[in-house]
ZAMARGU-4260 file (C-alpha; in steps of 0.2 Angstrom, whole numbers, plus 5000, padded with zeros to 4 digits):
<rodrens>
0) 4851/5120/5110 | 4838/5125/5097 | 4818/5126/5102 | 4807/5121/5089 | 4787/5121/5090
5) 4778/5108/5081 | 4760/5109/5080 | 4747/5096/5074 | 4731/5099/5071 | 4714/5086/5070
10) 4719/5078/5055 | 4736/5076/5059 | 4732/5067/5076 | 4715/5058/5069 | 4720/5040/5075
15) 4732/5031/5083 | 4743/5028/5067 | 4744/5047/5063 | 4746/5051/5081 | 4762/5039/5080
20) 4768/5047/5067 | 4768/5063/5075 | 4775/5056/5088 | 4791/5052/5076 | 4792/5070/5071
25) 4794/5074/5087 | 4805/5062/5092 | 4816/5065/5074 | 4818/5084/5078 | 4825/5081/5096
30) 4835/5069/5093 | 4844/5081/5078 | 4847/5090/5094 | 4834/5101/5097 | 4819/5104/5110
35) 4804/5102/5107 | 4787/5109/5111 | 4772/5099/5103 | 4754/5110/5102 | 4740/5098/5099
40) 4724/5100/5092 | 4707/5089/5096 | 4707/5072/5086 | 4699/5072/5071 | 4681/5079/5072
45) 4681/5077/5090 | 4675/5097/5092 | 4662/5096/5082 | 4656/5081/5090 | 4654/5090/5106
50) 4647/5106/5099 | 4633/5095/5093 | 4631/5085/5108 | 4630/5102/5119 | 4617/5107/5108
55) 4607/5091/5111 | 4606/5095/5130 | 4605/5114/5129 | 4601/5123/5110 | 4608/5138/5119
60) 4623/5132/5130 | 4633/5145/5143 | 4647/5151/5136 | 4658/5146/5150 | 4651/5128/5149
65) 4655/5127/5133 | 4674/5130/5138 | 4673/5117/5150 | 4667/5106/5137 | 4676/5109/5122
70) 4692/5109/5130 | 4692/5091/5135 | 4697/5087/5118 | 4714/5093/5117 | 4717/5084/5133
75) 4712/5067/5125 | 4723/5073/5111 | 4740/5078/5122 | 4738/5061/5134 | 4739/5050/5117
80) 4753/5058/5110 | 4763/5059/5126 | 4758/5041/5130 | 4765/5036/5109 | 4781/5046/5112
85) 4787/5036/5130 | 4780/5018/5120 | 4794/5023/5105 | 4808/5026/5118 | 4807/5045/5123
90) 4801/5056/5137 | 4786/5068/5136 | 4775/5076/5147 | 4755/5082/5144 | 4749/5097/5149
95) 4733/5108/5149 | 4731/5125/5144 | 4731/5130/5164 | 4745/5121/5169 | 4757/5128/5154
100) 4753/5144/5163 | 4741/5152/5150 | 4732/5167/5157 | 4718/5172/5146 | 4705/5185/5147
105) 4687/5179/5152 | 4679/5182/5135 | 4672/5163/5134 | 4674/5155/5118 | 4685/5169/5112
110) 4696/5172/5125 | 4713/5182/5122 | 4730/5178/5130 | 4737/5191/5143 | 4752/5179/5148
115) 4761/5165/5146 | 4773/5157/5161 | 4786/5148/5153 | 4797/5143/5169 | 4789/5127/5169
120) 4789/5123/5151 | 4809/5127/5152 | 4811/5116/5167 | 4803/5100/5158 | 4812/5103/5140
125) 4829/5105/5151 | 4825/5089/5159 | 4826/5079/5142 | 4805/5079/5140 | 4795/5083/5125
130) 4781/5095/5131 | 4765/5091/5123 | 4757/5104/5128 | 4734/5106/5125 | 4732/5121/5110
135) 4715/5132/5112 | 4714/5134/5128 | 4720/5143/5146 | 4713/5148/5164 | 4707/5166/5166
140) 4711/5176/5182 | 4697/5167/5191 | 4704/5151/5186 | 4690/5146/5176 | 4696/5135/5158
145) 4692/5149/5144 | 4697/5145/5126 | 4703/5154/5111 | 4691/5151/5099 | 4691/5140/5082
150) 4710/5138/5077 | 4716/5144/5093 | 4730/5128/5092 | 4738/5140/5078 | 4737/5155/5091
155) 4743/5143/5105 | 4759/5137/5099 | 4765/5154/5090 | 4762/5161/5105 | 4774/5147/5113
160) 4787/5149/5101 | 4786/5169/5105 | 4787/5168/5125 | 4801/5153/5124 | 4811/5161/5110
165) 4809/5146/5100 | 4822/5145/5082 | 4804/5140/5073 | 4787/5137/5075 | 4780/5122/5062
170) 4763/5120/5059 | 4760/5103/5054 | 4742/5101/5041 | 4734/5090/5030 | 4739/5103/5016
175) 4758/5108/5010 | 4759/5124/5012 | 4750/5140/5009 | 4742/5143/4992 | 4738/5157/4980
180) 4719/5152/4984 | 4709/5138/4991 | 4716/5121/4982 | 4699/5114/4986 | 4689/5129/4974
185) 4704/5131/4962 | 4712/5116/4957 | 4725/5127/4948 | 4731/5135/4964 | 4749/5135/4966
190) 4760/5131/4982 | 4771/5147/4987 | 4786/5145/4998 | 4785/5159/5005 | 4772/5174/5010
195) 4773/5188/5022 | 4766/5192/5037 | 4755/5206/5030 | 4749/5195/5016 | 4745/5181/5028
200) 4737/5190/5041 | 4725/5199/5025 | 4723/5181/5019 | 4719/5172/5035 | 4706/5187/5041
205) 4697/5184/5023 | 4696/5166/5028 | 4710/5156/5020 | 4709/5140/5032 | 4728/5135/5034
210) 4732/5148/5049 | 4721/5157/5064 | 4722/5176/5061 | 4728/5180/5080 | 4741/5167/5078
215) 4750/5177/5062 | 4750/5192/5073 | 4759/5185/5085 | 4769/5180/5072 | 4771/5197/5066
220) 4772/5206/5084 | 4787/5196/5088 | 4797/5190/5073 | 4792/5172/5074 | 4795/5165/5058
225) 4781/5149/5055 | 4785/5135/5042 | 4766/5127/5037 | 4771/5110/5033 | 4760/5093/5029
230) 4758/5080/5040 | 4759/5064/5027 | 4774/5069/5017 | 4791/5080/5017 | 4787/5093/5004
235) 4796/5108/5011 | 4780/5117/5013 | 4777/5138/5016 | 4787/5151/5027 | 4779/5165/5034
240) 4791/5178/5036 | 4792/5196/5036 | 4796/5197/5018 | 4784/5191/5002 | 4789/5178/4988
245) 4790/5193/4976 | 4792/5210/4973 | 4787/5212/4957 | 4770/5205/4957 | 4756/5216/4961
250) 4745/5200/4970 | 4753/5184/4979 | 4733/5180/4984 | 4714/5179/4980 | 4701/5172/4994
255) 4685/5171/4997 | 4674/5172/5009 | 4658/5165/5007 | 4645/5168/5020 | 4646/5185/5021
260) 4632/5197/5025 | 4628/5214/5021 | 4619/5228/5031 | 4615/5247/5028 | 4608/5261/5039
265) 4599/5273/5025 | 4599/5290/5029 | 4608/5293/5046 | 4613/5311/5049 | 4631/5317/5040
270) 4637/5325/5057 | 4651/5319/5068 | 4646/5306/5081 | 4633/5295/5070 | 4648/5281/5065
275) 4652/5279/5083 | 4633/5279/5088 | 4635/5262/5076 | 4649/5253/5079 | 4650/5256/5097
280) 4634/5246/5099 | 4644/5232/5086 | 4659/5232/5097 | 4651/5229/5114 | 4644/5213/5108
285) 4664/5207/5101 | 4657/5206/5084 | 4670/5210/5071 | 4665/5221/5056 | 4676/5222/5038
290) 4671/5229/5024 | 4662/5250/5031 | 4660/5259/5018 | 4653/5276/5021 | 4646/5286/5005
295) 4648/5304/5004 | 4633/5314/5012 | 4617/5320/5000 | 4607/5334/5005 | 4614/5333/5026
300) 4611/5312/5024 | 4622/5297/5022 | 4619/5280/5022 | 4634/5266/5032 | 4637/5251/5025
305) 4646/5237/5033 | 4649/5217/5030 | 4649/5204/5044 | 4650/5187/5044 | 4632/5179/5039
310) 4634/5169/5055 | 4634/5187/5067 | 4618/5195/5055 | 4603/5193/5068 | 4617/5200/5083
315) 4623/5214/5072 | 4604/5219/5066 | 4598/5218/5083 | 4614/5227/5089 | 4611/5242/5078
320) 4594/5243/5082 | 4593/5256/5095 | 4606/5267/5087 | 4596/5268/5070 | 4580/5271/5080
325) 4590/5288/5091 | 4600/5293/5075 | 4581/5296/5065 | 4589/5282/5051 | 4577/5281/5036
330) 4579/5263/5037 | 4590/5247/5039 | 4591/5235/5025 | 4601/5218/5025 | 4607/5205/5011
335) 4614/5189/5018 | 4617/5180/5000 | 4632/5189/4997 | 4651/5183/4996 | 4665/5194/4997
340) 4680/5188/4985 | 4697/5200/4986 | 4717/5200/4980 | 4730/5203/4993 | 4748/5209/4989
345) 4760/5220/4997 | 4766/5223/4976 | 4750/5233/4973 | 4757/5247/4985 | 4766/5253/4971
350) 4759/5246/4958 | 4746/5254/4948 | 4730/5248/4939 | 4729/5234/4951 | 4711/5237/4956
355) 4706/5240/4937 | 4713/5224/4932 | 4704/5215/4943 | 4687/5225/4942 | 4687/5221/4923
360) 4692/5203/4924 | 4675/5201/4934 | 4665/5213/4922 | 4673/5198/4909 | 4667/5183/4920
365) 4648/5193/4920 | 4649/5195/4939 | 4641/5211/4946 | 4650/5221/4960 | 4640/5226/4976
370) 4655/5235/4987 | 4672/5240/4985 | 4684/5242/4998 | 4704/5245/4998 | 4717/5244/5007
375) 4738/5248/5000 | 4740/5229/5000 | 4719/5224/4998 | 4707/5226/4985 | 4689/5217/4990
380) 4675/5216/4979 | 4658/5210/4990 | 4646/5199/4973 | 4632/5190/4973 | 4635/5174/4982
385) 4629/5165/4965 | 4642/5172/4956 | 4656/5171/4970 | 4667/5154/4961 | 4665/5162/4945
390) 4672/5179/4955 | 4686/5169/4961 | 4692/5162/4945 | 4694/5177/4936 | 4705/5187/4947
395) 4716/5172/4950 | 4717/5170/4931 | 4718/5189/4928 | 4736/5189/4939 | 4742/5173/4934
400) 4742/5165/4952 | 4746/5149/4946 | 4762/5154/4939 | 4777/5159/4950 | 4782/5176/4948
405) 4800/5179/4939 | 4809/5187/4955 | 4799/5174/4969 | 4809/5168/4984 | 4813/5150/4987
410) 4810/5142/5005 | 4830/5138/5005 | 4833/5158/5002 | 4821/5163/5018 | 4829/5151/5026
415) 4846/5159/5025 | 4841/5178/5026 | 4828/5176/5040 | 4829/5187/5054 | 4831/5180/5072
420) 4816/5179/5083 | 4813/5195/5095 | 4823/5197/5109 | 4818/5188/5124 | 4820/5200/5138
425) 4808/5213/5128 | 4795/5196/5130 | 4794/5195/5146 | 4793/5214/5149 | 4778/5213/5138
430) 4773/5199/5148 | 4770/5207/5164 | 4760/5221/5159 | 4750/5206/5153 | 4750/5213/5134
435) 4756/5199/5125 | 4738/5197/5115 | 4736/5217/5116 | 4731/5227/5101 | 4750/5235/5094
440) 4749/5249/5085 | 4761/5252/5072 | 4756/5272/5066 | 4746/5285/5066 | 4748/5296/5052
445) 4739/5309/5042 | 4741/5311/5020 | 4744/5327/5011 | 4730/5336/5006 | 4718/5326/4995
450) 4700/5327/4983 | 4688/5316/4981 | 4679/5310/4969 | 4659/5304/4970 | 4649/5296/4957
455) 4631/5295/4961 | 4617/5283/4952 | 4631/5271/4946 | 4620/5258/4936 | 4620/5240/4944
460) 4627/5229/4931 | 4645/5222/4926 | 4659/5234/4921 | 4655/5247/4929 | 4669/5250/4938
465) 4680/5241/4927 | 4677/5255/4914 | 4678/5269/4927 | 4694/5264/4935 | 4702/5261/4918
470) 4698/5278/4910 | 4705/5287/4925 | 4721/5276/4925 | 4723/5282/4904 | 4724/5298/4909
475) 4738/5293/4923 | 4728/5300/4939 | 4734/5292/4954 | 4718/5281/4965 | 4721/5280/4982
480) 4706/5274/4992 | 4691/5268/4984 | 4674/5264/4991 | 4658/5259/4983 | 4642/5258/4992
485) 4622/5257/4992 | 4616/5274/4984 | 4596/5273/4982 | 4580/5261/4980 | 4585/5257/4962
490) 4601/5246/4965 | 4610/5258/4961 | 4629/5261/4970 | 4638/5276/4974 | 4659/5277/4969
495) 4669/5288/4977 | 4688/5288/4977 | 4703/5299/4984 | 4715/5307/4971 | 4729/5322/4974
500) 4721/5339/4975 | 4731/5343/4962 | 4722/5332/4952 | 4706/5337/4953 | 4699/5348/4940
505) 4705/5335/4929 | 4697/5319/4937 | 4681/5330/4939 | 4682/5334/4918 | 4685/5313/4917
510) 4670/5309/4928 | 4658/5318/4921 | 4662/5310/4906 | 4660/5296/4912 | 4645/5299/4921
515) 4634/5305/4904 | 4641/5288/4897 | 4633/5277/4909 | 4617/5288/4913 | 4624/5291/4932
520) 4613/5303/4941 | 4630/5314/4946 | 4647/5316/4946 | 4653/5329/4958 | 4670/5334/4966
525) 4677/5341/4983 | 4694/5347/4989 | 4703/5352/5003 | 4702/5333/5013 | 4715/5321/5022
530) 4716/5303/5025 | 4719/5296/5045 | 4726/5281/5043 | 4729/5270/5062 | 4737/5255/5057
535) 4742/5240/5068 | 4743/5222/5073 | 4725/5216/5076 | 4714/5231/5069 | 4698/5220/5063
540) 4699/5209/5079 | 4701/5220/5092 | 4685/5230/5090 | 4686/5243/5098 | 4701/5251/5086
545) 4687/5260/5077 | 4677/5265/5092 | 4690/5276/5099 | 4694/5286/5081 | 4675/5286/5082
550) 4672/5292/5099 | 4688/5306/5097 | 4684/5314/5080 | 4665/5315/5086 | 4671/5326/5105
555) 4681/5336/5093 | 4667/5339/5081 | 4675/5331/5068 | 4663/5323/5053 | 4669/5308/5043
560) 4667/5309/5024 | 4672/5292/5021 | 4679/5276/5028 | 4687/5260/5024 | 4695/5245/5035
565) 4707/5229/5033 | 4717/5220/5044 | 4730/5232/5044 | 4721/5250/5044 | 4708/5258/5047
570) 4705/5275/5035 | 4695/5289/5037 | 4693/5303/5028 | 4690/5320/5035 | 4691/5339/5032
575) 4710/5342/5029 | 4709/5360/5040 | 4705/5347/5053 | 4718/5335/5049 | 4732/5342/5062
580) 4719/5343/5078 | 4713/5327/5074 | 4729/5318/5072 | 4734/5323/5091 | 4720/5320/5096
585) 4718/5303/5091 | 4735/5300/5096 | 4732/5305/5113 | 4717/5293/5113 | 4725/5278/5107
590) 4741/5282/5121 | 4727/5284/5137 | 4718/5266/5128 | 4734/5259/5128 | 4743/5265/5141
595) 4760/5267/5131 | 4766/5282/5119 | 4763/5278/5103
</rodrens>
């Protein structure tokens, strides 16, 4: 007999006629012979109701209080729902986070599951129950209530569906299915039946609202394959799987990401050591950091940028305080009117021109461009928050999201070619060492020898960088990494990007020109360098990934030319004479942090 996981979420359980008609669902799927395991979210606005009354009695509440509160609302939701099922003819069975047997970190408010105990979750589906079981939450080692944070439900039930082997995990929302963007922005945003887990995870981690981040690694990290489905209607909804809709498109997504909030330490030492000095402060308050662009050093100076989420800006200023101070920084400077809008596709890995097509169809809309970051499936552009719809628009419009691509997959063809869910036994090894939520590290790897390219003074208008990455795309020279960055008290930027050494003399010749066509200060070139890429499962949430390359390359006296992040890597680019030490090295680091050869 099958196991599916349906989960429901606020608006799916917003009163009782909805809450019957999940009940139905239920009911339907076990009666075509299956199990089922229901994850419930709060009712409704029931969560924020409570964040606001806690900041009635306290404007600064206890993080573990908070837990305690807030996860009262998932128990209203799983008493109501089991109480609907056994009024329409079925068994069911509530339960809470604790006793489903979900052991959690004690990071209040953002806790992280260690292990799930699924012997009683088994018992009660082979006794003929429907387990309805609390999302968001679990009992730490302490047995204090800890939840998972925003969306945890997603991360709950995947989680489940994981431990329990289920055949599906559904996800049941008031939208059908994942878009190309936000309907709500871009009314012209088309449905796709089917995305991957690399797209997803990109898309969810630039705040696409259909899915929690944590719960797509799961996904990702144990083969789970996740049907997002609506609550009111039959439409069949989106897979995520491991495979995209398409091969032949460069982008399957654009997001953005509103609040966003940049920061920049001026003048900081270009030695080894002064990344970590940074983001080690960052990482021991849990705050997560995307967008780090490192310019290339000028006279024995660089300056670090970094993008958080507006919400973390006073933590993060305060947090880098004291390193700025020790490190002798010329400054720290902040901008929290910024958004940061990006294209997400595994296509672009092999596709070229991507990131110029998209700089130009912004330079079109008049929108000016602050940062650049890339990734091989990510290009993110951070604008002016003013300008960030308009941002959107363009590049949706510039690769056609609304239109499905020729060779896209149907949601009957995933359905037929998925792969089966991992196997169990593996699970619940993973399971005692308490490293089901655990960072997974897919690679450590180092690239062929490399140049890099750095324009200087690059003006602060729309274009720019359109016209820069099309001229070095007509004369077929291969970009890899790109990052642009703060460069002087004038507005102006700094562009570097990555090329093959054999290409440099060449790319030199072409930025030069194009740096006496745009009045840049310089254009310069530099061989001899090679790209660390550590790639895994839960790179931008688990903060301490960049600590550790931080930490090893500054023991070994390694400096960092550049660096760039996403979901899926971090990148860091370093003297390639240096490449072989620092590639054992770092794999040695990451083996002792994670106990387990990588």
């Amino acid at each position: 007999m099958s196991l599916i996981v349906q989960k429901f979420g606020g608006t799916s359980v917003a009163d009782p006629e909805k809450i019957r008609a999940a009940a139905r669902k239920a009911i339907r799927a076990q009666r075509d012979g299956n199990q089922v395991l229901m994850v419930v979210s709060a009712m409704g606005h029931n969560t924020d109701q409570l964040v606001e009354l806690a900041s009635q009695v306290n404007p600064r509440p206890p993080a573990r209080e908070m837990d305690m509160l807030l996860s009262t609302g998932e128990q209203v939701s799983v008493a109501l729902v089991a109480m609907a099922i056994e009024a329409l003819g079925s068994k069911a069975v509530s339960l809470t986070g604790g006793q489903l047997g979900i052991r959690t970190d004690n990071t209040f408010t953002k806790a992280r599951i260690k292990s799930i105990s699924a012997e009683r979750i088994r018992r009660l589906l082979d006794d003929g129950n429907i387990v309805i079981a609390a999302g968001f939450q679990g009992i730490d080692d302490d047995l204090n209530i800890t939840t998972l944070g925003r969306g945890g439900s997603d991360t709950t039930a995947v989680a489940l569906a994981a431990v329990l082997g289920a055949a599906a995990c559904e996800i049941y929302t008031d939208v059908d299915g994942v878009y190309t963007t936000d309907p709500r922005l871009l009314p012209e945003a088309r449905r796709v039946g089917v995305i991957s887990y690399d797209e997803m995870l990109e898309l969810a981690s630039l705040g696409a609202g259909v899915m929690h981040s944590r719960s797509i690694e799961f996904a990702k990290k144990f083969s789970v394959p996740i049907h997002v489905r609506s609550s009111f209607s039959d439409i069949e909804g989106t897979m995520i799987v491991a495979e995209p809709e398409s091969r032949l498109a460069p982008v399957s997504g654009a997001a953005l990401t509103r609040n966003e909030a940049r920061v920049t330490i001026l003048g900081v030492p270009d030695v080894p050591g002064t990344s970590l000095s940074v983001f080690s402060a960052i990482s021991a308050r849990r705050i997560a950091v995307d967008m780090v662009v490192q310019n290339v050093g000028k006279q024995g100076f660089a300056d670090i940028s970094f993008t958080v989420s507006a919400n973390d800006l006073e933590n993060v200023l305060e947090a880098v305080r004291r390193p700025a101070e020790s490190l002798g920084a010329a400054g720290v400077k902040h901008d929290d009117n910024v958004s940061k809008v990006s294209v997400v596709g595994l296509g672009m890995a092999s596709q070229t021109a991507v990131a110029s097509r998209m700089f130009r169809a912004l330079a079109e809309a008049g929108v000016n461009i602050q940062m650049i970051t890339t990734s091989e499936i990510k290009i993110s552009a951070l604008v002016p928050r003013d300008q960030a719809d308009r941002a959107l628009r363009a590049v949706h419009q510039a690769f056609a999201l609304d239109q499905a691509p020729t060779d896209a997959k149907t949601w009957g063809q995933i359905c037929d070619e998925r792969t089966e869910t991992a196997d169990v036994q593996t699970l619940v090894s993973r399971l005692r060492d308490d490293a089901l939520e655990e960072l997974t590290l897919t690679g450590i790897s180092v690239s062929g020898t490399q140049a890099r390219i750095t324009l200087h003074g690059v003006p602060d208008h729309p274009g720019v960088a359109a016209d820069v990455f099309e001229t070095i795309g007509g004369e077929a020279i291969f970009v890899d990494m790109i990052v642009q960055g703060y460069d002087g008290e004038d507005g102006s930027t700094s562009i570097s990007f990555t090329v093959a050494e054999a290409d440099l003399d060449r790319s030199v010749e072409v930025a030069q020109a194009i740096c006496r066509e745009h009045q840049m200060r310089s254009a310069q070139g530099a061989g001899g360098i090679a790209k660390i890429t550590v790639s895994g499962i839960g790179m931008r949430s688990h903060t301490q990934v960049a600590e550790i390359l931080f930490k090893t390359l500054s023991a070994a006296d390694i400096n960092i030319q550049m660096i760039n992040t996403s979901e899926l890597q971090v990148n860091t680019v370093i003297a390639a004479d240096r490449a072989e030490e620092a590639h054992r090295q770092i794999v040695e680091a990451f083996s002792r942090s994670l106990d387990h050869d990588i």
